[in-house]
C-alpha positions as CSV (number, residue, x, y, z in Angstrom):
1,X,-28.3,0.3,21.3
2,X,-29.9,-1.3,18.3
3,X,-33.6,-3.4,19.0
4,X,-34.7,-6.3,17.7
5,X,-36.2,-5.4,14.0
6,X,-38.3,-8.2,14.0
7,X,-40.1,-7.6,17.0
8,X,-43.8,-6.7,16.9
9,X,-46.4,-7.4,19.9
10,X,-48.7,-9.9,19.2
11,X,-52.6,-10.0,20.1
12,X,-53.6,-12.2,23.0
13,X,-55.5,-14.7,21.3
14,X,-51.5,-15.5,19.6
15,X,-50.6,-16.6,22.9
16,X,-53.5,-19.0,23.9
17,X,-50.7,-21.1,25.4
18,X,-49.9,-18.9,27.4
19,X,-53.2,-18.7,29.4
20,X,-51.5,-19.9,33.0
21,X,-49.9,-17.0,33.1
22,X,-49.5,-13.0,32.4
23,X,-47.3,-11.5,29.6
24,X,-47.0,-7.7,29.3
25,X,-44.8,-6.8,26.8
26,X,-42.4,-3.9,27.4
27,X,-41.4,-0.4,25.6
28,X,-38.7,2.1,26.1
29,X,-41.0,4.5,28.7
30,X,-40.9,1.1,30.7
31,X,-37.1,0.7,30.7
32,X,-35.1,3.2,30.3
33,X,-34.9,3.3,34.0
34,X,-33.1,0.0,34.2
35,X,-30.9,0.4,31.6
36,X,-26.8,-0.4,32.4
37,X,-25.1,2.4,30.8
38,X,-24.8,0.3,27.3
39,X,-28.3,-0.2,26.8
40,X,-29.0,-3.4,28.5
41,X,-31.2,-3.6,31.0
42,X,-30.4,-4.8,34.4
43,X,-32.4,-8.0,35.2
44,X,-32.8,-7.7,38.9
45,X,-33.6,-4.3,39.4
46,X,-36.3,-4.8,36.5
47,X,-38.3,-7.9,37.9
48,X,-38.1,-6.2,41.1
49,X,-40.2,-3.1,39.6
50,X,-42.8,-6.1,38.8
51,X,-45.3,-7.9,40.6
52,X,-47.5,-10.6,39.0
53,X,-51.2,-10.8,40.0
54,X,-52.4,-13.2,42.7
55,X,-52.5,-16.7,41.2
56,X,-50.7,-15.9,37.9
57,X,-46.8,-15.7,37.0
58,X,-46.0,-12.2,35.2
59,X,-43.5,-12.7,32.0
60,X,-42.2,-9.1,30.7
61,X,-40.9,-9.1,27.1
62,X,-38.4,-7.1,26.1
63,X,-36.8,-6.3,22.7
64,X,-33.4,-5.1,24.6
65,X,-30.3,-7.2,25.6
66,X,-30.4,-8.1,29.5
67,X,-28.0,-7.6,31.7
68,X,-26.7,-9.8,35.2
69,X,-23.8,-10.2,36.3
70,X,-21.4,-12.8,35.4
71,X,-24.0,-13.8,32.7
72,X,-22.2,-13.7,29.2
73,X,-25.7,-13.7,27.6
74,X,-29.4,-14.3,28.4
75,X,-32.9,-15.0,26.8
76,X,-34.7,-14.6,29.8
77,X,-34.3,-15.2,34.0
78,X,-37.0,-16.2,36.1
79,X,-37.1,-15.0,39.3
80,X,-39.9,-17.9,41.6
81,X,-39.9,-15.6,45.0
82,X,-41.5,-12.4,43.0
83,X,-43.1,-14.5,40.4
84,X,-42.1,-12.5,37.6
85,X,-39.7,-13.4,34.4
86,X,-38.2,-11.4,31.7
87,X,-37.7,-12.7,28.3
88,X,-35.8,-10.6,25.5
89,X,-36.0,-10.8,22.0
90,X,-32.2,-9.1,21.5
91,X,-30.5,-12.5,20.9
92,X,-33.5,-14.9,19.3
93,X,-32.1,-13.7,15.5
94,X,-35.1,-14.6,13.7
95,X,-35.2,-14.5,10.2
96,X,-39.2,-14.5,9.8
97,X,-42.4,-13.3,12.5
98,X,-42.8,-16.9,12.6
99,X,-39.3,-18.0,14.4
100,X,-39.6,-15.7,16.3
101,X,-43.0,-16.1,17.8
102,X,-41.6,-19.8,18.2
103,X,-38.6,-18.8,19.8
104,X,-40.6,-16.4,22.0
105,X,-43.0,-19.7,22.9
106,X,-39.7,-21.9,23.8
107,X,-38.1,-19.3,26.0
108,X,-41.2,-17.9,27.8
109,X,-42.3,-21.9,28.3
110,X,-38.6,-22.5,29.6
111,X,-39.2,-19.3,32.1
112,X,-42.1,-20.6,33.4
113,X,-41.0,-23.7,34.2
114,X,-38.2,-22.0,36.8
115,X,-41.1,-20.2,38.0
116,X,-42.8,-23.1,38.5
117,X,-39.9,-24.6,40.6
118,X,-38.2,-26.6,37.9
119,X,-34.3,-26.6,37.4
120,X,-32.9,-27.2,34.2
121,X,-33.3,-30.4,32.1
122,X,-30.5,-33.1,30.7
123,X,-33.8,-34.7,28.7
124,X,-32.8,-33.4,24.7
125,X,-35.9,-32.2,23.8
126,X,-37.2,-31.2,27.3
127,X,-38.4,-27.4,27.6
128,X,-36.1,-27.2,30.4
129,X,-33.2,-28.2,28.8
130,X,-30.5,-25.4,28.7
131,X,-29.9,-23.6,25.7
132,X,-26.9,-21.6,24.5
133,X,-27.7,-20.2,21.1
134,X,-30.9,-19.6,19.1
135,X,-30.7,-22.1,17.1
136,X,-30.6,-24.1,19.9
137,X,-34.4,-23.1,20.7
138,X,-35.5,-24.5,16.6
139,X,-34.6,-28.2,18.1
140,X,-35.8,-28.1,22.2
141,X,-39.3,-28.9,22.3
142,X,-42.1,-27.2,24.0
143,X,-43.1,-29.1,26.0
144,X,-41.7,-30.5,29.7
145,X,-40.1,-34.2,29.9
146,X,-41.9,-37.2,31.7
147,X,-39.9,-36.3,34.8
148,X,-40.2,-32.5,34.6
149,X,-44.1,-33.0,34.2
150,X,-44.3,-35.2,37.7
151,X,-45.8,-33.6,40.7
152,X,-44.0,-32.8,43.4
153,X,-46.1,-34.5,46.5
154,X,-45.8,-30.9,49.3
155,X,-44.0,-33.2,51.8
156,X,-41.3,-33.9,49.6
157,X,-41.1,-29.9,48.2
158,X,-40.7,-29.4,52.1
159,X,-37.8,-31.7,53.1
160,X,-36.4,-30.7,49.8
161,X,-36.7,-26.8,50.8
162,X,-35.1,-27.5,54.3
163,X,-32.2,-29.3,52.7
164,X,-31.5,-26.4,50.2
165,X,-31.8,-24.1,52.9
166,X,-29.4,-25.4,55.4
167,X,-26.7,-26.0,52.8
168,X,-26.8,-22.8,51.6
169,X,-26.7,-21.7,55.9
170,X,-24.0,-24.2,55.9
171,X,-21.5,-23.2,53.0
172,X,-21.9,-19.6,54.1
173,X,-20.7,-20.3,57.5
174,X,-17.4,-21.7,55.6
175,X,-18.7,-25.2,57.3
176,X,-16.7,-27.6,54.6
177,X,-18.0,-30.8,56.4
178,X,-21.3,-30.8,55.4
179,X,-21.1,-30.5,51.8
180,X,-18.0,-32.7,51.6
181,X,-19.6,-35.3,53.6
182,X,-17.7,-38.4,53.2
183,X,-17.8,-38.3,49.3
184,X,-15.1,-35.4,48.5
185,X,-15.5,-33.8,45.0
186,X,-11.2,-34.0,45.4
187,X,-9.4,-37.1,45.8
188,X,-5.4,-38.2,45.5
189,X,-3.8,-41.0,44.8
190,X,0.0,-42.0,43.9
191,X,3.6,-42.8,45.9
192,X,6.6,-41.2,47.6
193,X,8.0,-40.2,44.1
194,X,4.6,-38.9,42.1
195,X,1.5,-37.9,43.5
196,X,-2.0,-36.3,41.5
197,X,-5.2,-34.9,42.7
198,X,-8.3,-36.6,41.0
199,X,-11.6,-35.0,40.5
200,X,-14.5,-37.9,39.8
201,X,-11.4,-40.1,39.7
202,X,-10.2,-37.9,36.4
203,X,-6.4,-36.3,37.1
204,X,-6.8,-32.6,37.4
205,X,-3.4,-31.4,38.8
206,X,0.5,-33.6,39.3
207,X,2.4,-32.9,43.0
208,X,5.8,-34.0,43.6
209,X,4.0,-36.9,45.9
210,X,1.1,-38.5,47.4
211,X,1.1,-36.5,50.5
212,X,1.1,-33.1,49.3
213,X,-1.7,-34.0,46.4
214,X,-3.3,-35.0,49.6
215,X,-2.9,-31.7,50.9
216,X,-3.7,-30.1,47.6
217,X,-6.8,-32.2,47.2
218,X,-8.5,-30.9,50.6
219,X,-7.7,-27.5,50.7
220,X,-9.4,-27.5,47.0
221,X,-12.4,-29.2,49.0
222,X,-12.5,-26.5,51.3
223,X,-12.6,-23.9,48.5
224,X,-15.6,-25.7,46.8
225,X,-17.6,-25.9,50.1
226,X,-17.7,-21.9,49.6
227,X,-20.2,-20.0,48.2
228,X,-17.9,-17.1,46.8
229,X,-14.3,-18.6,46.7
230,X,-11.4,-16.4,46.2
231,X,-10.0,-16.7,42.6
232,X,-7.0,-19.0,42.4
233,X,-3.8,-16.8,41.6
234,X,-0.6,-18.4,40.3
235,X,3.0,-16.4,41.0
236,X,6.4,-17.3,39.8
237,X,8.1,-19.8,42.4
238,X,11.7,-21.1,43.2
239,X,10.6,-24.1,41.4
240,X,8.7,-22.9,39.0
241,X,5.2,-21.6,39.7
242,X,3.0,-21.4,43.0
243,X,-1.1,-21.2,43.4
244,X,-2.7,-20.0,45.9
245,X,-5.9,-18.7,47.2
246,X,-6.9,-15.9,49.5
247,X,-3.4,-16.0,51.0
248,X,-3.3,-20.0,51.2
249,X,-0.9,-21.9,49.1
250,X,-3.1,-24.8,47.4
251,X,0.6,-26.3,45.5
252,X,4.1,-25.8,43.9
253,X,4.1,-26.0,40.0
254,X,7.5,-27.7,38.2
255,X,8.1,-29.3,34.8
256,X,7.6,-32.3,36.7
257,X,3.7,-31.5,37.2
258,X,3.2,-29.8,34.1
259,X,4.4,-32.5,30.8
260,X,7.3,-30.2,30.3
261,X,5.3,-27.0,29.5
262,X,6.7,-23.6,30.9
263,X,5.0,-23.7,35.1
264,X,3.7,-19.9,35.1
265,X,1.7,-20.0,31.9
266,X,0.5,-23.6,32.7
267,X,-0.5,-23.0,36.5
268,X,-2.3,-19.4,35.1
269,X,-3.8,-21.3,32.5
270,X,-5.1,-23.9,35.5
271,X,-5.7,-21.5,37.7
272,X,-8.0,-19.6,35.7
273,X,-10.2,-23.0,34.8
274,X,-9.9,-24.3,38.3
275,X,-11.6,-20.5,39.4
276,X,-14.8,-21.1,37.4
277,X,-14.8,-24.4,38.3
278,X,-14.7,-23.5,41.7
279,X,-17.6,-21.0,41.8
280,X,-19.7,-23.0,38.9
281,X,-19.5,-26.0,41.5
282,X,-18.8,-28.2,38.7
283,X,-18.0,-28.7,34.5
284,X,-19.7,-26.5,32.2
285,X,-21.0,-30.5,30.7
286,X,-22.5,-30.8,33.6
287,X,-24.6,-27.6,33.7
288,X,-23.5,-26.3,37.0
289,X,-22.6,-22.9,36.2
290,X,-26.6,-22.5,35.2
291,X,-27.4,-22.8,38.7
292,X,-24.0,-21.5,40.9
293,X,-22.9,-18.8,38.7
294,X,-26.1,-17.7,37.0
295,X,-28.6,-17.6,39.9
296,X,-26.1,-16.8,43.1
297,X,-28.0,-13.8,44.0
298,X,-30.8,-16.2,44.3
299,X,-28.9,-18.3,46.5
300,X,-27.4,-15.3,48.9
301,X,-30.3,-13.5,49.0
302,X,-31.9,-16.8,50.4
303,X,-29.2,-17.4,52.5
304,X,-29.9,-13.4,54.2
305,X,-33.6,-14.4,54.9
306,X,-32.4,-17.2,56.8
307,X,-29.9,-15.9,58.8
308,X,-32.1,-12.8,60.1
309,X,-34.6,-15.7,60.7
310,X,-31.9,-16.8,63.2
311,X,-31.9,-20.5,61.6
């Protein structure tokens, strides 16, 4: 497994603003018992490893890929109950010390403001604002938004931490109602001769007719109220195609529903989208796999607390 060329650890006094919090920068002897096999290093079992000093936040930096699962890639993951982050240097692809002590700055900034209790950012320019290649670090500023640098007043952090935790008690205990509410992420709409299931009032899927989009469109709710859906599976049918999920049929599949393109490649096709979408809790535009995919363990493990706290 190849490291970073360009990385070199810097002297304190290069990382001035970086005085709220503790970096300790990583080598081999420090690793190598984390590694995956390919010569990543697994994220969790790392930051557990770590504990950050009493009123600081720890950031490790690495110069080897990191590893989590369902993650196609990361610069760094902040984990807020340990206090500790992990920025790498693998995927920054600096062409000069300077980018990448910039790069370093943007992601280790970006890190701490998870740890900090700050989700990510639709502000261009914002700190917290997602970011998917290098590159994308050169243009996201350094600094937090207007809105990301308000304080949080400790009564609203409160009701806002016993709302998160009895959704997440909620959608583990399969309780659809709550999360739906009476504003269903899956409509319907249409007549006795062509119905369609609407997500956000946008057609995502053609039935036969307005009753069985209806029944399409809540059994799909009923999937997103989970926390770890079953993957949507799409089989050959007497019509056509069929999708299901964990041993529920969710809708048929004809020519009909599908423009004239062949049923089993089009429902595999969907089915496969609809999946991600389904654990992401939303569109990638949105930024929902960032939170639902990226950070479940966060979630579950959060949801285990609470449960042995009898909630």
């Amino acid at each position: 497994m190849k490291h970073d060329e360009n990385f070199q650890p810097v002297n304190e006094a290069d990382w001035q603003f970086c005085t709220h919090m503790q970096i300790k920068f990583l080598d081999d002897s420090a690793t190598a018992a984390h590694e995956d096999g390919g010569g990543r290093l697994r994220v969790r079992s790392l930051l557990r490893e770590h504990r950050s000093r009493e009123g600081e936040q720890l950031v490790l930096v690495t110069p080897r890929d990191l590893e989590m699962r369902e993650c196609e890639h990361l610069f760094g993951y902040a984990d807020r109950r340990l206090g500790v982050a992990v920025v790498s240097t693998f995927r920054l692809a600096a062409d000069a010390p300077e980018r990448l002590a910039a790069r370093m700055a943007n992601v280790i900034e970006h890190e701490q403001g998870h740890l900090d209790g700050l989700r990510h950012c639709r502000t261009a320019g914002c700190v917290m604002h997602p970011a998917s290649r290098a590159e994308d670090l050169d243009t996201r500023g350094i600094s937090r938004c207007e809105r990301c640098q308000r304080p949080r007043s400790s009564w609203t952090a409160y009701v806002a931490a016993l709302v998160f935790c009895a959704l997440v008690f909620a959608l583990l205990q399969g309780v659809a109602g709550l999360v739906k509410g009476t504003h269903p992420n899956f409509t319907y709409g249409g007549g006795s001769d062509k119905g369609v299931v609407l997500y956000r009032q946008e057609a995502v899927l053609s039935c036969p007719n307005a009753a069985q989009a209806r029944a399409t469109a809540e059994k799909l709710n009923r999937l997103y109220a989970q926390v770890n859906p079953p993957p949507i599976e799409a089989v050959a049918g007497a019509a056509g195609a069929i999708l299901r999920a964990g041993g529920v049929t969710l809708a048929s599949i004809d020519r009909n529903s599908t423009s004239g393109r062949e049923p089993v490649a089009y429902a595999q096709d969907w089915a496969a989208r609809m999946t991600h979408f389904m654990n992401a809790k939303g569109t990638d535009a949105e930024g929902c796999p960032d939170c639902h995919i990226r950070r479940k363990g966060e979630v579950e493990e959060s949801a285990r607390i609470q449960q042995q706290r009898r909630w």
